[in-house]
C-alpha positions, -999 to +999 in steps of 0.1 A: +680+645-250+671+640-283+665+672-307+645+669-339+645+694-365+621+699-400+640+718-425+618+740-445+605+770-431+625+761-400+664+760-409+658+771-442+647+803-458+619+786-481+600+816-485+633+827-503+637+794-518+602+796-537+611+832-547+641+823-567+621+789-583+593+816-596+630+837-611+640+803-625+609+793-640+598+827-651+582+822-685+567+788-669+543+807-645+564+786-613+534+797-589+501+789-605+520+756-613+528+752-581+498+755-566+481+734-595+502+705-597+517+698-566+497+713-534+464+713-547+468+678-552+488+671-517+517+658-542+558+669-529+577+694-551+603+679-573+621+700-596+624+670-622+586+662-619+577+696-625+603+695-657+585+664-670+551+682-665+563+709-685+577+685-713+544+668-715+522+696-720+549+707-746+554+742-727+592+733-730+620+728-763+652+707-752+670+740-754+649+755-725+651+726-709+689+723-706+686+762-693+661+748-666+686+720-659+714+745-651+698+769-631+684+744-608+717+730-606+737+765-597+709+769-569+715+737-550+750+750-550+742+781-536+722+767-516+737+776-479+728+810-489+690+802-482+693+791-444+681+812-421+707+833-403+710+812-372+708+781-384+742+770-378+748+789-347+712+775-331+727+736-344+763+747-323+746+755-295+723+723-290+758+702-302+778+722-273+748+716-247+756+674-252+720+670-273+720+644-300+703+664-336+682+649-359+670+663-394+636+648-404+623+662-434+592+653-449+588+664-487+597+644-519+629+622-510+644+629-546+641+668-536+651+668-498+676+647-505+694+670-531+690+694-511+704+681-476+735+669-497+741+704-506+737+720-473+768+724-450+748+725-418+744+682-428+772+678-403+761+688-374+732+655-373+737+624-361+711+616-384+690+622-415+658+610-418+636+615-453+599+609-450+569+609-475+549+593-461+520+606-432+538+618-402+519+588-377+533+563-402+568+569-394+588+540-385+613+559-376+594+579-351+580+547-339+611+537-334+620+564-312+588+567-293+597+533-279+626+546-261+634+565-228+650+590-240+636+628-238+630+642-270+625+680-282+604+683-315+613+722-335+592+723-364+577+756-380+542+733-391+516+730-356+500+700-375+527+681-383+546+686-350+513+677-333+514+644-355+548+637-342+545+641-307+514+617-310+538+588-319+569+601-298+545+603-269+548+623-237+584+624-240+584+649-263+583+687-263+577+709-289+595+744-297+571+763-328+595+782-349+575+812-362+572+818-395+578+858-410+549+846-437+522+842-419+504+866-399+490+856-366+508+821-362+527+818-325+563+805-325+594+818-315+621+833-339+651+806-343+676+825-324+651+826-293+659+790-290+696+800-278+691+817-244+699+857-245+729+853-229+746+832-248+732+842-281+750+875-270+787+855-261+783+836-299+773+870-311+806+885-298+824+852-309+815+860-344+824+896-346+857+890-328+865+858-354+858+880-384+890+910-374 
């Protein structure tokens, strides 16, 4: 079997993630911005883009700039720290189980790609797939849904996992990971994809590694 993950909201804290861009960009107003320039007009984040659009409405010196610059750049190093807790221990499991993991991340490639490259969990997948395009126009999904193979979609986003198993076809499964920012949405919590029993054993694993 096949296991495909979506990074934000899913692996990754993102909810964290956006509250430390509003800290970066803190005399830039980072969230009206946001919501402005990017999702209002269905276009993915980049933090250069957004630098640009700041340049060009002359809201930004060189000096800030150069600040901006560095502080994005000590985040992506730090960037492990915004995973969710069980990331890595949910990726070991499905690796231990004999299950092929793929990242597909759909965003701005410029963005997710800095990103993944910065993340340790990057070696645990057999493969990496970036995507802006519309989730039915993935070759690479197409590619897949002409196999045989099972596969197992966990995405935090109904829509787009909906999207996916369209082209992967009946194959595929679909695990919702819940997310703590929205009220009302079904899902399970990440660690619920690791069965109790064995979510205890790694649990005792960890504690006994760190004496």
């Amino acid at each position: 079997m096949k296991v495909i993950f979506d990074l934000d909201y899913t692996l990754m804290d993102t909810v964290r993630l956006h509250h430390e861009l509003a800290e970066i960009f803190d005399k830039e107003d980072y969230r009206s911005d946001y919501q402005k320039y990017f999702k209002d007009r269905g276009v993915n984040f980049d933090g250069e883009k957004y630098l640009e659009i700041l340049k060009s409405h002359g809201r930004i010196d060189r000096v800030r700039e150069k600040e901006l610059e560095l502080k994005l750049a000590e985040l992506f190093m730090d960037l492990d720290n915004y995973l969710k807790p069980d990331a890595e221990q949910v990726l070991k499991h499905f690796i231990e189980e004999g299950y092929e993991l793929i990242l597909i991340t759909f965003g701005n490639k410029r963005w997710q790609e800095e990103k993944v490259k910065n993340l340790s969990i990057k070696k645990y997948f057999g493969q990496i797939v970036f995507e802006e395009k519309d989730k039915s126009q993935s070759e690479f999904l197409r590619s897949l849904g002409e196999g045989d193979e099972k596969i197992l979609i966990i995405n935090d986003n109904l829509d787009e996992a909906a999207e996916m198993k369209k082209v992967l076809g009946d194959k595929a499964e679909l695990r919702l990971i819940k997310r703590e920012d929205k009220e009302g949405v079904e899902g399970v919590k990440l660690q619920e994809l690791i069965p109790e029993g064995k979510r205890r054993e790694n649990k005792e694993a960890k504690e006994f590694n760190l004496k």
